[in-house]
Structure formats: C-alpha cells, structure tokens
C-alpha positions, 0 to 999 in steps of 0.5 A, spaced: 482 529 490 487 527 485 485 524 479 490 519 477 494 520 470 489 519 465 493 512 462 492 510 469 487 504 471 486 503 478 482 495 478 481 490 483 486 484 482 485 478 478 488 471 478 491 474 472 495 479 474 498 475 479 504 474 475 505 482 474 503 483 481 509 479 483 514 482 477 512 490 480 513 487 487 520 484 485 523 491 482 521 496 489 523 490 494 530 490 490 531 497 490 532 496 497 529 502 500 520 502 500 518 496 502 518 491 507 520 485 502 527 483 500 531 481 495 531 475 493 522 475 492 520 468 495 514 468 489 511 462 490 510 464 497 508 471 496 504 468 490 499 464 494 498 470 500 495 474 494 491 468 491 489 467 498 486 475 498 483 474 493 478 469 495 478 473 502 472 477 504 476 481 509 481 483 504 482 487 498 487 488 493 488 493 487 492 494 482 494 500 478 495 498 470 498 503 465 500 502 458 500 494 458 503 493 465 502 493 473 505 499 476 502 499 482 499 494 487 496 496 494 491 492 499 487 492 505 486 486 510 482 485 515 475 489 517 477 493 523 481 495 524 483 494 516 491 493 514 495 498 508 500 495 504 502 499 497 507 500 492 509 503 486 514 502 480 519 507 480 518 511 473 510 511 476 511 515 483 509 522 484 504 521 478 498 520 482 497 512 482 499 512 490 493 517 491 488 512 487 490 506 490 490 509 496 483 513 495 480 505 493 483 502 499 480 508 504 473 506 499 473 499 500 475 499 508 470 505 509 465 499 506 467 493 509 465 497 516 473 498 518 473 503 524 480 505 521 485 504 516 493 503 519 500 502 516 507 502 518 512 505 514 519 507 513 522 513 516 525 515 510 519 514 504 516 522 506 514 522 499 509 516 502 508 519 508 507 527 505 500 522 501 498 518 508 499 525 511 495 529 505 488 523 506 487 525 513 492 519 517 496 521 522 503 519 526 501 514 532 507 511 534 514 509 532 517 503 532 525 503 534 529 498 531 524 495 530 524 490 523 531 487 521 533 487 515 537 481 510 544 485 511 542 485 519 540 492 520 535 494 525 531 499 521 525 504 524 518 505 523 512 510 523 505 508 525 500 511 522 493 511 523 485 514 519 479 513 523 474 511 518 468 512 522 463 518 520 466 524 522 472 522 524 476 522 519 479 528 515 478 529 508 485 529 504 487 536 504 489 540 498 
C-alpha cells in the first residue's frame, strides 16, 4: 500500500476542521468536473450534514492535512452497506492522499462491520477510478444520464463496489 507524502496527515475530522472542510469542498465543486457538488456551495447546508456526521456512529469523516491546510476530505456512511464520498484539492492529487483516505475509509467500514464499500463516480475522473480500481473495487453498473447538472446537462455515472467480507475482497494491487 502506498504511504501518503510525508507532509500529509490523514485524522478523523473535528468540528474544527468544519470551516476548512467547506473551503476544499468549495474549490473541487468550482472546478466543475470531480464532484457532485456545484458552484454556489450551500455552506451553511453542507456545514451541518458534516456536523451531523460527526456525532454519528454510522458514519466516518477524515481529512488529509498538510502544510497547515485541508487538502482532502472523504467520508463513509452507513454500516452496511457503507457509502464513499471523497475529494481532493487540485495541487494535491496524484500524490497519494486519495490512496490514504481511501485505505482509512476502507479501515473504518471494515470495522464498522460493513459487507461492502460503494460509490458513484463520474465516467470522466479515470485517475479516481484507476485508485478504486487499484484497492479492489469493481464496475457494478451505470447510470445514464442519470444526475442533472446546474446548467442542465445530464451526466453519467459509474457504480463501483468492494465486498468487505473475509475473503471477498482483493488487496490493492501494486
């Protein structure tokens, strides 16, 4: 498994990080192209899902922090099966920090008795889907069409799914 950088922390959250959380949030969803999320960010809404989160025992949330910011976020609801949500800050990705969210995301489902770990992705982020690939998910379906984007647009979406029981899962592949 990779190690993330070494100027790179990956924590649980804290109501502290909140603020943070939100401004890395703000910056993929204006890039337009990673995450579900759009431009303008409703950060009062988003603010108290993740407070919400926090004082959940079915949910998850991590952060990567380096060099005095948030350059990462992921988190995982539910105990089975658990849901998958991540980002991270351009300058930061292709560095190992989606690797070390994920493996602390895939830690904690794994401990919270998940059967399996899901997400959906957008057809276009192969680097995100290379890394799901890379930690043992696989393809499960697609969705056409399927979310409708602030400026109308229809996009797609792959599913993708990792069994976490004892010996369903596959180790991240080198």
């Amino acid at each position: 498994m990779e190690a993330p950088p070494e100027t790179v922390t990956i924590r649980s959250a804290e109501e502290s990080d909140l603020e943070s959380m939100l401004d890395a949030y703000e910056a993929v969803a204006a890039e337009g192209r990673f995450i579900g999320g759009e431009t303008p960010v409703d950060r009062t809404g988003r603010r108290a899902r993740w407070l919400g989160s926090l004082h959940d025992d079915s949910a998850a949330s991590f952060v990567a922090e380096a060099e005095g910011a948030i350059v990462g976020v992921a988190g995982v609801t539910g105990a089975g099966p658990s849901e998958l949500g991540m980002l991270v800050v351009s300058g930061w990705r292709g560095r190992g920090v989606g690797n070390a969210l994920l493996c602390a995301c895939i830690a904690w489902a794994r401990q919270a008795g998940s059967h399996k770990l899901t997400l959906q992705v957008w057809p276009h982020n192969t680097a995100a889907i290379n890394l799901y690939l890379k930690h043992g998910f696989t393809r499960e379906g697609y969705l056409h069409r399927h979310w409708r984007r602030r400026n109308g647009e229809l996009w797609d979406a792959v599913i993708m799914g990792l069994p976490l029981e004892e010996g369903a899962a596959e180790a991240p592949r080198q």
